[in-house]
C-alpha positions as CSV (number, residue, x, y, z in Angstrom):
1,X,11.9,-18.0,-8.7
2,X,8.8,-16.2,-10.3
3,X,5.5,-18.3,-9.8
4,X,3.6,-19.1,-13.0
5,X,1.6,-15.8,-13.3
6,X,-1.2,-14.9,-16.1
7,X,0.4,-12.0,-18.4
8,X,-0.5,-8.9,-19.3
9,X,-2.0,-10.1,-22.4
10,X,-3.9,-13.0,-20.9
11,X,-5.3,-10.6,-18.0
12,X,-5.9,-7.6,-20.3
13,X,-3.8,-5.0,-22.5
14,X,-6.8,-2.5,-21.4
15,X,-5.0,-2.4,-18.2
16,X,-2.2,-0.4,-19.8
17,X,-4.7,2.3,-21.5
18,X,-5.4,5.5,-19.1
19,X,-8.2,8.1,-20.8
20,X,-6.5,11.2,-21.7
21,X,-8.1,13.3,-19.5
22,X,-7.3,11.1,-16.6
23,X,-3.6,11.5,-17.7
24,X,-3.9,15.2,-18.3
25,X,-5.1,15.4,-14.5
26,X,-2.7,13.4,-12.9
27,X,0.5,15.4,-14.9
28,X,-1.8,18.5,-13.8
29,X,-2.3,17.9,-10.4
30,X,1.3,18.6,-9.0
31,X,1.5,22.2,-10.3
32,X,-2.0,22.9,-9.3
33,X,-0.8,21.7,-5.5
34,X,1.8,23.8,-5.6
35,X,0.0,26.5,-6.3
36,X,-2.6,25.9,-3.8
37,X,0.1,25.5,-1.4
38,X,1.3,29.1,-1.4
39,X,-1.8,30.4,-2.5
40,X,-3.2,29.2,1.2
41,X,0.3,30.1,2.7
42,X,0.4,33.6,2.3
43,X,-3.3,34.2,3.1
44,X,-2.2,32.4,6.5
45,X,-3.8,29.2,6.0
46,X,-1.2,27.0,7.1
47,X,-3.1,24.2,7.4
48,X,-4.7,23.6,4.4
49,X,-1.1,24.2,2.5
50,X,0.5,21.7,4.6
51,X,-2.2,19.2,3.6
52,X,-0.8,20.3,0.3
53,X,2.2,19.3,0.4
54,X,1.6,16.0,2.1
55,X,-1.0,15.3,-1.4
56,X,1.9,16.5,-3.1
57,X,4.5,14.2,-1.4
58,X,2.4,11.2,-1.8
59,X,0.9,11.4,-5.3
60,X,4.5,12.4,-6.8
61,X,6.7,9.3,-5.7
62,X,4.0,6.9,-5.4
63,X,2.0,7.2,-8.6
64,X,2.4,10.2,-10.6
65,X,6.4,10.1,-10.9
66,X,6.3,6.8,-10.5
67,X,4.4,6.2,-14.1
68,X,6.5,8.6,-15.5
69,X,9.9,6.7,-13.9
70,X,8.3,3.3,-15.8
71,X,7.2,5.2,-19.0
72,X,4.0,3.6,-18.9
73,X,1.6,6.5,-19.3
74,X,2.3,6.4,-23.2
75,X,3.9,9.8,-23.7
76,X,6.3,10.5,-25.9
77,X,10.0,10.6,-24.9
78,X,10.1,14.0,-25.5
79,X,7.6,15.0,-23.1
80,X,8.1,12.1,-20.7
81,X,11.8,12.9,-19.3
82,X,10.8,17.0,-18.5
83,X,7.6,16.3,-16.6
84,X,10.0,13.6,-14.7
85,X,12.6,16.4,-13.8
86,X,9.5,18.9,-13.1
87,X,7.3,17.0,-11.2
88,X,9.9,15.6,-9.2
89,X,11.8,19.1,-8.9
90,X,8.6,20.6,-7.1
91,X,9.0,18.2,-4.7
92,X,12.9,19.2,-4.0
93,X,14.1,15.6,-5.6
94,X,16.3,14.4,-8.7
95,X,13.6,12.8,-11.1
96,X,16.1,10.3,-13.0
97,X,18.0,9.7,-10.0
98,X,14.8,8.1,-8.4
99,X,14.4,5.9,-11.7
100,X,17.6,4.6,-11.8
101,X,17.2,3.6,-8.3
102,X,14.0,2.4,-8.7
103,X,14.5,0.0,-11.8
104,X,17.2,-1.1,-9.9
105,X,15.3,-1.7,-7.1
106,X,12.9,-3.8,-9.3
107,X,15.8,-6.0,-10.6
108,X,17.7,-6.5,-7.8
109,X,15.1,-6.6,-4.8
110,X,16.1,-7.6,-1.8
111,X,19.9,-7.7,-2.9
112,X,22.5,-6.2,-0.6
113,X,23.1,-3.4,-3.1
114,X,19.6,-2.1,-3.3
115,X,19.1,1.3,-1.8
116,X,15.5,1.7,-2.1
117,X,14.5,-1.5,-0.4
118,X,17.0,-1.4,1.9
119,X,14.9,-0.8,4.4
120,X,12.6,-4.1,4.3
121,X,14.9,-5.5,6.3
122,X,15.7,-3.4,9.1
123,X,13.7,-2.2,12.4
124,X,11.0,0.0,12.1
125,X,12.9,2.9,13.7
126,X,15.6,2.2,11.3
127,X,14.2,2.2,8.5
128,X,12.5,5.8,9.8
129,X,15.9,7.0,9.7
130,X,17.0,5.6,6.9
131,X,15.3,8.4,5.3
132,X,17.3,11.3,6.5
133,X,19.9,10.5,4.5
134,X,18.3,8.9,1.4
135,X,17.8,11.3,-1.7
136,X,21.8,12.0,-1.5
137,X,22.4,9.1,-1.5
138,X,20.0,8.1,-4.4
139,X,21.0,11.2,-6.1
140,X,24.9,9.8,-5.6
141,X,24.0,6.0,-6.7
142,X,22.5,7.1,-9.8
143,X,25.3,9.3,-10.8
144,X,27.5,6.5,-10.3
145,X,26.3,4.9,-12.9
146,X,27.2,5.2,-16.4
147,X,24.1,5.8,-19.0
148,X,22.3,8.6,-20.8
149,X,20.3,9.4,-17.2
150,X,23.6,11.5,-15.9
151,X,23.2,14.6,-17.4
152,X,20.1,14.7,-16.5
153,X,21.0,13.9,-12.8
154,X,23.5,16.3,-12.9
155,X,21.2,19.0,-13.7
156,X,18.5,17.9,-11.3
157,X,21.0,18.1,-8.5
158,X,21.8,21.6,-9.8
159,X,18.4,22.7,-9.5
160,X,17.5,21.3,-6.3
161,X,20.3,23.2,-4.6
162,X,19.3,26.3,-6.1
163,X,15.8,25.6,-5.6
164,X,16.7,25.0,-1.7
165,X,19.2,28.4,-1.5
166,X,16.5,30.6,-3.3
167,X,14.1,29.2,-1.0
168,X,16.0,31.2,2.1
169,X,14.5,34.3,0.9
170,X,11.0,34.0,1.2
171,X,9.4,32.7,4.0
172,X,6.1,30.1,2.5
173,X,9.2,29.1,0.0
174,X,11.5,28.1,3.4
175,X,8.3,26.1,4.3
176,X,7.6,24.2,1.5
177,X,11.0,23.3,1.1
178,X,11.7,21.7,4.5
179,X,8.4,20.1,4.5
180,X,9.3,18.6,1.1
181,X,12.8,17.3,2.3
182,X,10.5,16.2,5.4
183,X,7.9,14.1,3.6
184,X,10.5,12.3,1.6
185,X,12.3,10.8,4.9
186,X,9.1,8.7,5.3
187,X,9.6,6.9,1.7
188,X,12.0,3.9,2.9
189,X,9.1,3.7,6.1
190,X,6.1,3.5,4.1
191,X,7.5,2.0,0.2
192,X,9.9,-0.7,1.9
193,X,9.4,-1.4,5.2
194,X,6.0,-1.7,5.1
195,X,5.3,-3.3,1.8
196,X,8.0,-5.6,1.8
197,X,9.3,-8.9,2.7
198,X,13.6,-9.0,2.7
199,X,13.2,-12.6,4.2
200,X,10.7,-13.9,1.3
201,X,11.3,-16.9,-1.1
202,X,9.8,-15.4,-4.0
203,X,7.8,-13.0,-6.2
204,X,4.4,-13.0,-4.2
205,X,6.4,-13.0,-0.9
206,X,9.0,-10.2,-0.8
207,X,6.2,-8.1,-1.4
208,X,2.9,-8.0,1.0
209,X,-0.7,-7.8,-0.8
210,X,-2.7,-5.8,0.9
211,X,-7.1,-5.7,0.9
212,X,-9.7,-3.8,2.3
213,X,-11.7,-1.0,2.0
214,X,-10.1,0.8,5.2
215,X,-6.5,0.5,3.7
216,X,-7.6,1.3,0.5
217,X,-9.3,4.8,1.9
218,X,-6.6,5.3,4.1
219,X,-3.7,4.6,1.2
220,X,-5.8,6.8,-1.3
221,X,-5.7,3.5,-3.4
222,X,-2.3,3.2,-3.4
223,X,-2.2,-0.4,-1.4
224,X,-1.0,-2.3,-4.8
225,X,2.9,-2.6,-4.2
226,X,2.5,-6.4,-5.3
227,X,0.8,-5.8,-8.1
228,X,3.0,-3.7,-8.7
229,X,5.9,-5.6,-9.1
230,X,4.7,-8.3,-10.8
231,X,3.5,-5.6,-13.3
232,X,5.1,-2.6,-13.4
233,X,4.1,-2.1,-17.0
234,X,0.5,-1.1,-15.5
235,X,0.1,2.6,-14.9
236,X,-1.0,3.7,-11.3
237,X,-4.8,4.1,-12.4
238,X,-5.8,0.9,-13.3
239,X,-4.2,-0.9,-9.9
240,X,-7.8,-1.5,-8.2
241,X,-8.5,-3.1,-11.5
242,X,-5.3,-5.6,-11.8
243,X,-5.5,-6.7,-8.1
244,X,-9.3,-7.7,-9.0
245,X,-8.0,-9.4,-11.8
246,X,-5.8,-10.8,-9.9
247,X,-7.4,-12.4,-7.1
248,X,-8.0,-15.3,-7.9
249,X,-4.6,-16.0,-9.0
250,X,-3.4,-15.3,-5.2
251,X,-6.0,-17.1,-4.1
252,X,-4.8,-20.0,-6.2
253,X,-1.3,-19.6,-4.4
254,X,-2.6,-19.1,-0.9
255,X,-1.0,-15.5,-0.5
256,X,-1.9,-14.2,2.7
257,X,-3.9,-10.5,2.8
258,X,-3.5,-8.4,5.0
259,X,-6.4,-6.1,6.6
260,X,-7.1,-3.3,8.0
261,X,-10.8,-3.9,10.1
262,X,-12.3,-4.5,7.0
């Protein structure tokens, strides 16, 4: 049962707007952390690129593909579904694979058959390896389905394995593979275990809210799973200001915050 929340309209259709420049650096951003990445790799900077490809980890799945998975950055079709299959294929993973998932996970949250949020309710070391096996599976789950996403998958399975073989011939490429396939074994961790609640009874409790300033430094801004949810309409840049907007409405049904010190 979904409490009586304000919508989007009654909170503010400004929240779905992002400046263009704002959009044109997020879409920007991957490639130009790629390109850092091995940049700093082959001058021996290992480092610094590996710092790379944890930015590169975390802004892809949790914002960047993730707008372009809920087509709410305004882009045209046409333009929206290859930066999905780029983006995502410089981080070694099957862009519409992850959406189909990920919608799914939306709708069905915390059903049985739910891949992505499987992992809310299991142990902590569980749901750590969880991830090992994930992204096939995803990858598998979406191609499973019927729809106009398969080719699409198809192809994006294609290219990862090459992208992974070709890899084997150069040594910074070998890196930035495995760390890739490494970062995304955290995702069921930190997007499901964490955030959610399998046990809650509804909308605002299957899915934690989270304040502060430390989480919010430590989470790059990225702390707004609940807000999420309830409005997943809302591109990743204007989450600080829906969860503002939004506070009193929590407040209003007593859902708990947690904190980080402050």
């Amino acid at each position: 049962m979904r409490p009586q929340l304000p919508t989007v309209e009654d909170l503010g259709r400004d929240l779905l707007r992002v400046p263009i420049w704002r959009r044109a650096v997020s879409l920007l951003a991957p490639f130009i952390l790629v390109l850092l990445f091995f940049a700093l790799a082959v001058s021996g900077q290992w480092i610094g690129a590996v710092v790379c490809t944890m930015l590169l980890t975390f802004l892809t799945y949790g914002s960047i593909s993730h707008d372009l998975v809920h087509r709410n950055l305004g882009l045209p079709r046409w333009l929206n579904e290859p930066l999905l299959t780029a983006i995502e294929l410089l981080a070694i993973r099957s862009g519409h694979a992850y959406r189909v998932v990920h919608l799914h996970h939306h709708a069905r949250f915390p059903s049985p058959d739910d891949l992505e949020g499987a992992a809310a309710a299991m142990s902590w070391w569980r749901a750590l390896l969880d991830g090992l096996t994930l992204q096939p599976r995803l990858w598998i789950f979406a191609l499973r389905k019927p729809g106009p996403h398969r080719p699409w998958v198809v192809a994006e399975g294609l290219a990862v394995l090459m992208l992974i073989a070709m890899s084997a011939f150069w040594t910074p490429a070998a890196v930035y593979v495995l760390l890739m396939i490494g970062g995304s074994w955290t995702f069921p961790f930190i997007t499901s275990y964490i955030p959610h609640d399998a046990h809650g009874a509804d909308a605002l409790s299957q899915t934690r809210l989270f304040r502060g300033r430390a989480l919010a430094w430590l989470a790059l801004e990225h702390l707004y799973h609940l807000e999420h949810h309830l409005y997943p309409q809302v591109p990743h840049h204007n989450w600080p200001e829906l969860a503002r907007r939004l506070d009193p409405h929590f407040a209003h049904f007593h859902v708990p915050a947690r904190r980080l010190a402050f």
